[in-house]
N, C-alpha and C positions, 0 to 999 in steps of 0.2 A: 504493500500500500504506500502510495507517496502519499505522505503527511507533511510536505512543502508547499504551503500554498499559492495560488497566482490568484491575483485581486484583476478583475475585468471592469475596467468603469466605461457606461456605453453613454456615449455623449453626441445627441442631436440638433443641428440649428432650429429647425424647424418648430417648437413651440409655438402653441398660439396665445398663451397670454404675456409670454415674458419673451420677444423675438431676440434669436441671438444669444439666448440664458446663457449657454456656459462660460462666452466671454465677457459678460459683464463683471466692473471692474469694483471687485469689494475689497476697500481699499487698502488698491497698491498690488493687487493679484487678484485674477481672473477666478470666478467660481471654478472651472476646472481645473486652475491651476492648484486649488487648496485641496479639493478632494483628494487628485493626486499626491499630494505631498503627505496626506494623512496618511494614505495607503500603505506609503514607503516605510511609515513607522511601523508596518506589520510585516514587508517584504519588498524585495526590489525588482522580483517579480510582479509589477502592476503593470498594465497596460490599459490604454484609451480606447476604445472601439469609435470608429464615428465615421460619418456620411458625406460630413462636408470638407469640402475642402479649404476653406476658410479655420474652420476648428484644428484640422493638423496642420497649417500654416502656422498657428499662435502656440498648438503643444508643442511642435517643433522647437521652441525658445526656448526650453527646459525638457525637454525629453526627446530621445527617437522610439518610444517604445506608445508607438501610434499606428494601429491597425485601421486602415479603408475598410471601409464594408459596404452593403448596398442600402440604398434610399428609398427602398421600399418594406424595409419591414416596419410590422404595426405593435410592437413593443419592442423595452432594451434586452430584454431576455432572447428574442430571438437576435438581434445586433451582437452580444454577449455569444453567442454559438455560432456565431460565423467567424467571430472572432477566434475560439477559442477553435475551432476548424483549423484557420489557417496556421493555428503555432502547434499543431501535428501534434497532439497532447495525447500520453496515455488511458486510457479507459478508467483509471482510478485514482486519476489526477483531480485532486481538490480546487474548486474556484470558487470564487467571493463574487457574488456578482453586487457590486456597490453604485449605488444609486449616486448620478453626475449633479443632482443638486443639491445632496447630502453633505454641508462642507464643516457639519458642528460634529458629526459623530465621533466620538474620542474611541480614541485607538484600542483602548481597553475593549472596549464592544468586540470590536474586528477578533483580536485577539481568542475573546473570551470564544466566541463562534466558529474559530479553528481549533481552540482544545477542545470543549464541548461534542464538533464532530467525531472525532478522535476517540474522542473516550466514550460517548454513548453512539454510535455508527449510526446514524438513522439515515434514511432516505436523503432528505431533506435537512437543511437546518437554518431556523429565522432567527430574531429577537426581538425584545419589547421592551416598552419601559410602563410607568405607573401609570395608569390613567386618571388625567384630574377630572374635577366634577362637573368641570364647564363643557367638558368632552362628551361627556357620556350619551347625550342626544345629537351627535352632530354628525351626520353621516358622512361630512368630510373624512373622519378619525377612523382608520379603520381598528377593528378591534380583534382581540385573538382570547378564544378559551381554550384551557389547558386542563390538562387530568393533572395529580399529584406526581407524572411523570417527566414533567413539562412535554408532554406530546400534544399539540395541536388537535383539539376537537373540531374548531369553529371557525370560522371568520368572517364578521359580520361589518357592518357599517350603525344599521339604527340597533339600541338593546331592547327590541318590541317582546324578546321572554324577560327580562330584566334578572339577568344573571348579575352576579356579585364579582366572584373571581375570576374576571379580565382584567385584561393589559392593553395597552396602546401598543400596536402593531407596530415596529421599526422595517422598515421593506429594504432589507438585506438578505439576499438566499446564497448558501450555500451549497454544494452539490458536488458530487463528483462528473468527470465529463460525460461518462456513458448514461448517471441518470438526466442529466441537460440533454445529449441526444434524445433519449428516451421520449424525454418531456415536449421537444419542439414537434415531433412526431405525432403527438398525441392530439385527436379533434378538444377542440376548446369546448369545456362542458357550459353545460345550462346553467349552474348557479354561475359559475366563473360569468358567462354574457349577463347574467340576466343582474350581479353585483358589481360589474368590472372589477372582479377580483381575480386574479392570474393565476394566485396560488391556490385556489379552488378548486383548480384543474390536475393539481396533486392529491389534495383527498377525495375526490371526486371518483380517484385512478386507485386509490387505497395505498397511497405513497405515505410514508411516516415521517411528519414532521418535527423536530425538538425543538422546541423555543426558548432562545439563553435568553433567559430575565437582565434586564440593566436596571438597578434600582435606586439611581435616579432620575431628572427630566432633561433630554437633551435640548439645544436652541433649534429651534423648527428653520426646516430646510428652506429652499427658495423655490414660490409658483409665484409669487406676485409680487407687484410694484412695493407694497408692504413689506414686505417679508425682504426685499433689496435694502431698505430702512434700517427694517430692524434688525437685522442682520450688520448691517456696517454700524450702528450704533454698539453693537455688543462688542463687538471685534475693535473697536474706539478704546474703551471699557478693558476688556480682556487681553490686549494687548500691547499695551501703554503702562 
């Protein structure tokens, strides 16, 4: 078993509410430039996946480790398997597939979700953190229920059973390569369309998920003009 892992971050211009997301500049470096450098703190195995040519024009300034891929898929998950296609990977080869607007997640999470694979083998492997109360009705948040195994039962958006012990879903997957083949292969289930939930489509397939708990609350990633704000305000803050 390779237990080295390669961290895949799939980075698209194309967004429709933030045009441009990953090269906007939170100050002094480009969101994709942070994610990646977080990455590093887990492995120097990280690579970009991306469509555009503008985007590995700007990761070029700090890395070559910038995979082309095509402009037609309709998630990073599949971008993330074309990528890891082209770097000829073993079948039991671990990947991080880390979300390109995720630039607050501390390295410990990453970390925590390559031992955790490792040491309980599952399918699958996500994480979460607490969910605050202002969350619990907002279908924006996606949510994750867990057995005492932290194995993934659930995932939902609205709490319309009003379960207790959830988490706020962190949308980071791990995998090995052949269960990512496996998974691109696989028709996109009913609940996955009917919630735009992706990873639906693994328990849907009776794929086992383990969820490494983070306990406490990360700075919310970047979809909006907001979130551009608040994000350089914290990083004002946190890095000064």
């Amino acid at each position: 078993m390779n237990d080295d892992p390669i961290i895949i971050i799939p980075s698209r211009e194309g967004s429709t509410r933030l045009p441009q997301k990953p090269l906007i500049n939170l100050n002094g470096k480009s969101l994709v430039q942070r994610v990646f450098e977080l990455a590093l703190k887990v492995t120097n195995k990280t690579y970009i996946a991306t469509d555009s040519i503008l985007i590995k024009s700007h990761v070029k300034e700090f890395t070559n480790n910038v995979i082309m891929t095509s402009d037609t898929h309709i998630s990073g998950t599949d971008r993330v398997y074309e990528a890891a296609t082209k770097l000829n990977l073993s079948p039991d080869q671990f990947i991080i597939n880390l979300q390109g607007d995720e630039p607050f997640i501390p390295s410990s999470i990453l970390k925590d979700i390559a031992n955790n694979y490792f040491t309980h083998l599952p399918d699958v492997i996500t994480a979460s953190q607490p969910l605050k109360p202002e969350d619990i009705d907002n279908p924006n948040c996606v949510k994750v229920l867990s057995n005492d195994k932290s194995q993934a039962i659930k995932f939902f958006r609205n709490n319309e059973d009003h379960y207790n012990n959830i988490d706020h879903h962190i949308g980071i997957y791990g995998y090995s390569y052949k269960t990512l083949n496996e998974f691109v292969n696989l028709e996109p289930s009913i609940n996955e369309l009917e919630l735009k939930l992706e990873q639906l489509r693994f328990l849907d397939n009776d794929y086992k998920i383990y969820v490494s708990k983070f306990y406490d609350h990360i700075q919310k990633g970047i979809d909006t003009d907001d979130d551009v704000i608040k994000a350089r305000n914290f990083l004002e803050i946190n890095e000064n």
